[in-house]
Every structure is written in structure tokens, then in C-alpha cells.
C-alpha positions in Angstrom: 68.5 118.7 -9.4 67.0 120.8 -11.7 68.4 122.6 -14.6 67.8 126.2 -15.5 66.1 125.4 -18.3 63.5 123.2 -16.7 61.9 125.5 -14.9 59.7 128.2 -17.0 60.5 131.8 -16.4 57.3 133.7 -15.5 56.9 135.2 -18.7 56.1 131.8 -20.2 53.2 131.2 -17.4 51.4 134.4 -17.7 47.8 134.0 -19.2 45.9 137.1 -20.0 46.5 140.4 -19.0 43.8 142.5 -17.6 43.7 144.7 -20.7 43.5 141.4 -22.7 40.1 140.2 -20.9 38.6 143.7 -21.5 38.8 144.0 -25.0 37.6 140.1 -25.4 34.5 141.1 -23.5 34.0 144.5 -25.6 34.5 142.3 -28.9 31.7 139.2 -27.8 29.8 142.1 -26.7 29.5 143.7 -30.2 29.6 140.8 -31.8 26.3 139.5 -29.5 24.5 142.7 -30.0 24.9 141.9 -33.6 23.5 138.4 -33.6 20.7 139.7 -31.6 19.8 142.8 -33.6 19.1 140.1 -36.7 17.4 137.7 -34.9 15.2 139.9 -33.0 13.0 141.3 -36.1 12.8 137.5 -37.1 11.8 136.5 -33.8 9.0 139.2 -33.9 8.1 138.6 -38.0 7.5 135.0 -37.2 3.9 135.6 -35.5 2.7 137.2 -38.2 1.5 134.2 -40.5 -0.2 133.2 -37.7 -1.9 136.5 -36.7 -2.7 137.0 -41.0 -4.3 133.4 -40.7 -6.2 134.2 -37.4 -7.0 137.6 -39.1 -8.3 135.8 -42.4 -10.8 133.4 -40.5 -12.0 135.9 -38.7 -12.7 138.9 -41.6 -14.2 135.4 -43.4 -16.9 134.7 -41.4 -18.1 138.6 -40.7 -18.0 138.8 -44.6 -20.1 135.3 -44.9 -22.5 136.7 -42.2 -22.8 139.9 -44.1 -23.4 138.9 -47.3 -26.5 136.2 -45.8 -28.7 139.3 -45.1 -30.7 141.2 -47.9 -29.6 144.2 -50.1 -31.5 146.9 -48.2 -34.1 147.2 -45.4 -36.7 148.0 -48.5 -36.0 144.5 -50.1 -38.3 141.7 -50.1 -37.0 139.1 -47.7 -39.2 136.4 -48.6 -39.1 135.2 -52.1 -37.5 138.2 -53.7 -40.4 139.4 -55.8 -39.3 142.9 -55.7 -36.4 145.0 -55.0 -36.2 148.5 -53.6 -35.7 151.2 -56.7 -36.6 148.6 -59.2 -39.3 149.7 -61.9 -40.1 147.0 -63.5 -41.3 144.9 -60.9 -45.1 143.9 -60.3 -45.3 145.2 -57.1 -45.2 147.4 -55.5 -46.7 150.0 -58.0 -44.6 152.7 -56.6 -41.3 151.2 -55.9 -39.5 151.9 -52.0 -36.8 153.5 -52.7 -33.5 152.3 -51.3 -32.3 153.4 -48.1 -29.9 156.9 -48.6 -26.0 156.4 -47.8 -26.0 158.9 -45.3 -28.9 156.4 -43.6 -26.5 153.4 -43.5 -26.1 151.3 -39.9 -28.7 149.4 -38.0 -32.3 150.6 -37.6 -33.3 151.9 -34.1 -33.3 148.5 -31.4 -31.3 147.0 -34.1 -28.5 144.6 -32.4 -26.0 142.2 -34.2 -28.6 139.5 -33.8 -31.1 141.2 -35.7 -29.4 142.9 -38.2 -31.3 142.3 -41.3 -29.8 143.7 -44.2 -25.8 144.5 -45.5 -25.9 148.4 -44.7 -26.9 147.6 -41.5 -23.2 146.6 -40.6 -22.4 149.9 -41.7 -19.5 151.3 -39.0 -19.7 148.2 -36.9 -16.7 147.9 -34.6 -15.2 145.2 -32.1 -11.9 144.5 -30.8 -10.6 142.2 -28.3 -13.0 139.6 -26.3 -15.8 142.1 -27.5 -15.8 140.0 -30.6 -18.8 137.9 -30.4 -19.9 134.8 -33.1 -23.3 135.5 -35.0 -25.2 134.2 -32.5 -23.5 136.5 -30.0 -21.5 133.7 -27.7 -18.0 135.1 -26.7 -14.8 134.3 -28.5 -13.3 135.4 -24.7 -9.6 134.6 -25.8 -9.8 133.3 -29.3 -9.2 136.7 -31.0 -7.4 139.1 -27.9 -5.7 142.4 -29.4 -7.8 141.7 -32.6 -9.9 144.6 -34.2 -12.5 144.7 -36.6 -14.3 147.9 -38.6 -17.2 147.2 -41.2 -17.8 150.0 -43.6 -20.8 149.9 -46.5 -21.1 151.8 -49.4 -23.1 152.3 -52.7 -20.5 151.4 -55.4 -22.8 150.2 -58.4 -20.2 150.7 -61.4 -17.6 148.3 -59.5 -14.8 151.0 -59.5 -14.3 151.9 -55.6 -15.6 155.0 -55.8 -18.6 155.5 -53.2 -21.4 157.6 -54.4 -24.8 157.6 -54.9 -25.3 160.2 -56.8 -26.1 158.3 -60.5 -29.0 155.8 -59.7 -26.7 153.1 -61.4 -24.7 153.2 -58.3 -27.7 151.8 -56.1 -27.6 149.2 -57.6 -24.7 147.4 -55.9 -23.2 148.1 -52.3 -19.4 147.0 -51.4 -18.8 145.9 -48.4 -15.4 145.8 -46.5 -14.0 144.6 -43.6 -10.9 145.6 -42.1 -9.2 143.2 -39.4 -6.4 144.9 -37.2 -4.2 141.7 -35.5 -2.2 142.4 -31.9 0.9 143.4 -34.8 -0.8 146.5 -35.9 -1.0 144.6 -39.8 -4.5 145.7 -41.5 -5.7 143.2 -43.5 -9.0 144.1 -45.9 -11.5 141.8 -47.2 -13.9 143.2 -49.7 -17.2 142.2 -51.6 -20.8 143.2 -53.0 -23.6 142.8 -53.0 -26.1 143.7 -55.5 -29.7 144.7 -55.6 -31.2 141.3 -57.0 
């Protein structure tokens, strides 16, 4: 038989009340909200080596491409013999000026292909699978949500402001591209290239 004291009273089997259960659930919800408000900016920061990588080879190889073509359209392309607004070369007698600032971007039936000088890259734009190599093949995947902007100026006295107004500042042109990855991060890449 059993005694009194062996069987438990029903206070000592009760579990959790329904009150209890609720504010368990409110707490590991605040407490999981927490967690993932930290690790969500993480999550999201941790593409962006990648994309400034990505970003990098791609500005680098515009920027080699660029600085391969001649100083201006009025610069001698074969052995360099003469440069445009130079006055103390040989030939020509009267020198070609340089092409004006506000002249800057290709020539008319100018493409990519064919560009032929720096300023001619002047406001050049692609984004997405519109970015082509230098011989115009498709990087179709390779640089998706990308964007790229090319600007060219005169900046002759190296100090980033663009003028032409003093002939000195002919003789130099700086060169920047700006890469855009899918994160909205601008990353700049800048040279120049001078009238030699």
C-alpha cells in the first residue's frame, strides 16, 4: 500500500504554465533578432573583398588599354617624331595643335576597337554583360551588376584640377576610371599620360 507521502501532490508535477512558455518565446525571440541583426551586416560586408578584387581587375585592364593608345589624335603614332603643340620639333613646321577638351571622345565611326588615342575614351560607359574585352568578346557573366565610367582631362601641372587654359596644362592628360561593383562601392583608378 502506498503511503501519503509517496505519491506527488499535483503541484510537484506541474511543468510550465502557459504564461511561462510565452514569455520564453518573447525572450529567444529578442534574443534571435539580436544575433541576427549582427550577423546580418557581416553576412552582407563579406562580398565586398571579393567585389573590390573583381572591381580592381577590371578598372586594371581598361586603364592598361588606355594608356597603350597615343596622347592625342594629332600625335605621331609611328615612331614619335613629333607631338601635337610641340615647337621644337622638326616637323611639322607649324605644329597640330592638340585636340580642345571640350573635343574629347571618339572621332565620328570611332568604336572601342578603333579607338586610337587616350581622349578618345573620354565618357565611355558599360555596365553589366555590356562590358566587352579589348577585342570586343563578351565577359557575358564575368562582371554582372558591374559599372564602369571613363573620364579624360587636361591636367598638365599634376594637381587634379582640369583645365586647359595655361598651355602647360596640355601637356599631360589624367585619366580615371571609376568601377561601380553590384554593392554600390566606387572604386577609382587614376593615371596620365603625357605628351611625349
Amino acid at each position: 500500500m502506498l503511503k501519503p507521502s509517496d505519491v506527488a501532490s499535483p503541484r510537484q508535477q506541474a511543468g510550465f504554465t502557459l504564461v511561462e512558455l510565452v514569455i520564453g518565446m518573447v525572450v529567444l525571440a529578442i534574443a534571435l533578432t539580436v544575433i541576427t541583426g549582427v550577423l546580418g551586416p557581416l553576412y552582407q560586408r563579406s562580398t565586398d573583398p571579393w567585389h573590390q578584387v573583381r572591381a580592381a581587375e577590371l578598372g586594371h585592364s581598361f586603364m592598361n588599354e588606355i594608356m597603350a593608345r597615343s596622347f592625342d589624335e594629332q600625335s605621331d603614332r609611328a615612331d614619335g617624331s613629333y607631338r601635337c603643340d610641340a615647337l621644337t620639333e622638326p616637323t611639322p613646321v607649324t605644329p597640330w595643335p592638340c585636340t580642345d577638351a571640350i573635343n574629347f571622345g571618339p572621332e565620328a565611326g570611332e568604336t572601342r576597337i578603333s579607338f586610337n588615342d587616350v581622349d578618345d575614351f573620354h565618357n565611355f560607359s558599360a555596365s553589366g554583360d555590356a562590358i566587352t574585352n579589348i577585342l570586343a568578346n563578351p565577359l557575358t557573366g564575368l562582371y554582372s551588376n558591374y559599372q564602369v565610367a571613363i573620364d579624360v582631362a587636361y591636367d598638365g601641372n599634376f594637381n587634379g584640377v582640369m583645365n586647359e587654359v595655361d598651355p602647360a596644362e596640355r601637356l599631360a592628360k589624367r585619366i580615371l576610371v571609376s568601377v561601380t561593383t553590384p554593392s554600390g562601392e566606387v572604386i577609382q583608378f587614376a593615371a596620365y599620360r603625357s605628351n611625349w
